[in-house]
DONU-469318 format. One record per residue (C-alpha): residue in three letters; z negated, x, y. Coordinates in steps of 0.02 Angstrom, whole numbers, plus 50000, padded with zeros to 5 digits. Layout:
ALAZXY
...
! end
This chain:
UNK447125497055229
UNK446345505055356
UNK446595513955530
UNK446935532555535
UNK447635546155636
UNK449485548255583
UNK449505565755442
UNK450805575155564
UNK449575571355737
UNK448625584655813
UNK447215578755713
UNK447615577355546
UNK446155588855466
UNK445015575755521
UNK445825557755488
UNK444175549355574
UNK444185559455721
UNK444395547655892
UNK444215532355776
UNK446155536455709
UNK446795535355887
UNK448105548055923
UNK448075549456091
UNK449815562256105
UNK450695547356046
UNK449535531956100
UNK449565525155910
UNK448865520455777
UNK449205523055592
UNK448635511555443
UNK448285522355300
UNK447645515255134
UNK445705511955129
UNK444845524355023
UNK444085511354920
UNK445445499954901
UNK445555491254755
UNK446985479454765
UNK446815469254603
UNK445085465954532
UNK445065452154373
UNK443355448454310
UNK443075437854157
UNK441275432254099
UNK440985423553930
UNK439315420353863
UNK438925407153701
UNK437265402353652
UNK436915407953484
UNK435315396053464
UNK435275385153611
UNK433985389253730
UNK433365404453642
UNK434695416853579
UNK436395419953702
UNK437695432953675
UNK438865437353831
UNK440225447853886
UNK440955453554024
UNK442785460154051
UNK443555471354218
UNK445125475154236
UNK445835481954416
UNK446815492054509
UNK446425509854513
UNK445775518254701
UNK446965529854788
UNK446525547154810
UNK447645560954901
UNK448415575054777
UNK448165592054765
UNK449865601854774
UNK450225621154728
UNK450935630454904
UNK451375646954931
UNK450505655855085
UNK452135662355181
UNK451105678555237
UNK450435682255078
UNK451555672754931
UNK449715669254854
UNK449735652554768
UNK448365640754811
UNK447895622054778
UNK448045611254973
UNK448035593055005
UNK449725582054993
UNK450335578355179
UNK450515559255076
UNK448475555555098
UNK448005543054979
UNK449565538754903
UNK449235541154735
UNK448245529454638
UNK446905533454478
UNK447485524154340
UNK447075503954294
UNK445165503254256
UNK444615493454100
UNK442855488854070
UNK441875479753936
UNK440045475653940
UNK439055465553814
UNK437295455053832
UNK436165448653692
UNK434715439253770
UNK433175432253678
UNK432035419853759
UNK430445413153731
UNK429705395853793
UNK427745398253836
UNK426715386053890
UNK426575381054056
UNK428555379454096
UNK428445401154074
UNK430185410253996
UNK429865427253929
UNK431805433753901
UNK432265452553840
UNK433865457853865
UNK434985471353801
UNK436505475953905
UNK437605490253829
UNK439035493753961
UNK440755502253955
UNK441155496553758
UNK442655497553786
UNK442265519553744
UNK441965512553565
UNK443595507853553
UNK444465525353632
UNK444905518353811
UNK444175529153934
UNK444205526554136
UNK444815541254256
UNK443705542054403
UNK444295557354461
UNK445415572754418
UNK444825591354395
UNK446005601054448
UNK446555619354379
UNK447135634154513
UNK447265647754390
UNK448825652754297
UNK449985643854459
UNK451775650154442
UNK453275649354570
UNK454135633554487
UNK452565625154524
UNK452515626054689
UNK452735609054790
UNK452255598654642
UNK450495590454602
UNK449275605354528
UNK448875604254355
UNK447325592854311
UNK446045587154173
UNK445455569754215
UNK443575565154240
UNK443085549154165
UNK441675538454190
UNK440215534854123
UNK439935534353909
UNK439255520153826
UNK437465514753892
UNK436275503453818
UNK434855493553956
UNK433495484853891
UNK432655471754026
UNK431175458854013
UNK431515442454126
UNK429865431254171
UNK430355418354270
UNK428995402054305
! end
């Protein structure tokens, strides 16, 4: 959590503004951090496939999505044009759980002189193989907005996060 200037305060275009002092009311407000995530569980596995030359690893996320504030469909009173504006509940929604899988197959060599020559290949986010995808954000669609809409979230295609990539790496360590 962090501080912020309450949503219905003179200042509530700018949540940052006065270091979320209002000073109408003399208060404070604790909003949720931006980056909050409230849950993080991180598992790491690794076997040696040959001892002290070939290792396999993996490495397992699971936590707690970030909040984010929602877009809502209004209705301008002057106008009765439908438009996309921010929810008056700022970061109160949360992205969904995040799962990620990542793999490591390292190969070392033993030179002479107490020298290990180790290649690596890390291939993160797997767990795309397998069809699980992350949402790190929402797109969201203002076109086609009817009346029964309005005062609900605005329709959205979700964002996800990066596709399977494969890193090779060279360790030398003496």
């Amino acid at each position: 959590w962090d501080y912020a200037v309450a949503p219905n305060s003179y200042t509530a275009t700018n949540l940052l503004v006065n270091n979320g002092m209002d000073y109408t009311n003399l208060s404070r407000t604790w909003l949720p951090y931006a980056q909050d995530v409230t849950h993080n569980l991180i598992v790491i596995a690794s076997y040696e496939i040959v001892p002290t030359k070939f290792k396999a690893g993996l490495r397992l996320n699971l936590s707690t999505g970030k909040p984010y504030t929602d877009l809502i469909v209004s209705k301008d009173t002057n106008t009765g044009a439908l438009s996309l504006k921010n929810s008056d509940e700022i970061l109160a929604a949360r992205y969904p759980t995040q799962f990620t899988l990542d793999l490591r197959l390292d190969y070392t060599w033993h030179l002479p002189k107490q020298v290990d020559l180790s290649v690596y290949l890390d291939i993160w986010n797997i767990q795309f193989a397998f069809g699980h995808t992350n949402v790190s954000s929402y797109q969201y669609r203002s076109s086609g907005l009817t009346e029964d809409m309005v005062g609900r979230p605005a329709p959205r295609t979700p964002v996800v996060g990066l596709p399977i990539l494969p890193l090779l790496g060279v360790n030398l360590s003496f």
